[in-house]
C-alpha positions as CSV (number, residue, x, y, z in Angstrom):
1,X,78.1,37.2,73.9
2,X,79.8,39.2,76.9
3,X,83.3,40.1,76.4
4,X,85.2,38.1,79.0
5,X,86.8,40.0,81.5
6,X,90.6,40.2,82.8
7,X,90.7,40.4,86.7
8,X,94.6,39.8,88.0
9,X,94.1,38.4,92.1
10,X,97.2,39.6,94.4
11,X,97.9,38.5,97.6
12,X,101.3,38.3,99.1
13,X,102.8,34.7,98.2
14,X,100.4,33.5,95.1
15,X,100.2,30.3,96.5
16,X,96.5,29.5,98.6
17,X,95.2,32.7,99.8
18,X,94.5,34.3,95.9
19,X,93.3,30.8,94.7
20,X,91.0,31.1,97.1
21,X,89.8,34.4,96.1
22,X,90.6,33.5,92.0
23,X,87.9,30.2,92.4
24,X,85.4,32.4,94.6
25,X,85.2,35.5,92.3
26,X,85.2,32.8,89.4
27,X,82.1,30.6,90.4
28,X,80.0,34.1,91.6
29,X,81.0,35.8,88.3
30,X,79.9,32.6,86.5
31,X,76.8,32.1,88.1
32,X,75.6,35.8,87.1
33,X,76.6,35.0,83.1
34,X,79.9,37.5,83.8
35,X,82.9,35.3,81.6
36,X,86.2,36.2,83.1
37,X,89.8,35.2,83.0
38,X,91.4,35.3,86.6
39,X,95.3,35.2,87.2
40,X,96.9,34.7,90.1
41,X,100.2,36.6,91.6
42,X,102.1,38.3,94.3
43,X,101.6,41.8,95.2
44,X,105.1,42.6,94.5
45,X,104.3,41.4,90.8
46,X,101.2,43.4,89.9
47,X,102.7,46.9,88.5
48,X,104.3,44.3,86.4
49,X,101.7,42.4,85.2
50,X,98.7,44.7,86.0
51,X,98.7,45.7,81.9
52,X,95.4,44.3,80.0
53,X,93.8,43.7,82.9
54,X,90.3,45.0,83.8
55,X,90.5,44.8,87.7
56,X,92.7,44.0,91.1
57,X,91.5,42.3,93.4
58,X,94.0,42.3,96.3
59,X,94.0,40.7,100.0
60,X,96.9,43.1,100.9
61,X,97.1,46.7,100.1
62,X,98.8,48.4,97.0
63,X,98.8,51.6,95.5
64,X,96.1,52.7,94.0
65,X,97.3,54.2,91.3
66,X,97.8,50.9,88.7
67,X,95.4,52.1,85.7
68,X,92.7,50.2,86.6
69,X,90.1,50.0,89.9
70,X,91.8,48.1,92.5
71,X,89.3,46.1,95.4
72,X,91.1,45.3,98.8
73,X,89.1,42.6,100.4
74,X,89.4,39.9,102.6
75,X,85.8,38.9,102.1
76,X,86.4,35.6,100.3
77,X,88.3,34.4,103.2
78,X,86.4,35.7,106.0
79,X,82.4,35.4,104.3
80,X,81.9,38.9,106.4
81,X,80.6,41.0,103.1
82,X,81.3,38.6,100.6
83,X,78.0,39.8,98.1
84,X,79.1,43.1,98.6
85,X,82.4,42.6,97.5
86,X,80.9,40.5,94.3
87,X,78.5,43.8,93.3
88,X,82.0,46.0,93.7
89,X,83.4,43.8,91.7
90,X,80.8,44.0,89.3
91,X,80.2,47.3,89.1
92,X,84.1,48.0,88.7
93,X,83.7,46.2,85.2
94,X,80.6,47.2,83.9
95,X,81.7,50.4,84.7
């Protein structure tokens, strides 16, 4: 059984915008056998919250420098590269 991964979803108010992106990384992660655990917060809480976690996903910029791959992308919301985004996404946790 795959270890589930941990993938902490920023945007700036933790409200729509990363449940959007939380549900949409969930069902594409899902439907390639990939179990993870998303959670949902504002970017001014990630340097907080960011330990145990595998991956940032982010639809505002932060610094890159958190201790784990961080992925920018507005993808989710817009569709324009949304597979893409999923194989970065993928790739940042297999890797």
């Amino acid at each position: 059984m795959a270890i589930q991964k941990r993938i902490l979803v920023a945007c700036g108010t933790a409200i729509a915008t990363s449940t959007v992106v939380a549900r949409a990384i969930e069902e594409a992660l899902q439907a390639r056998g990939i179990p993870v655990y998303t959670r949902q917060c504002k970017a001014t809480e990630v340097p907080g919250l960011v330990q145990g976690m595998d991956l940032v996903v982010t639809t505002t910029p932060l610094p890159s420098n958190l201790g784990v791959p961080v992925i920018q992308t507005l993808a989710f919301l817009t569709g324009i590269g949304r597979e893409a985004v999923i194989e970065q996404i993928i790739t940042a946790l297999t890797a």
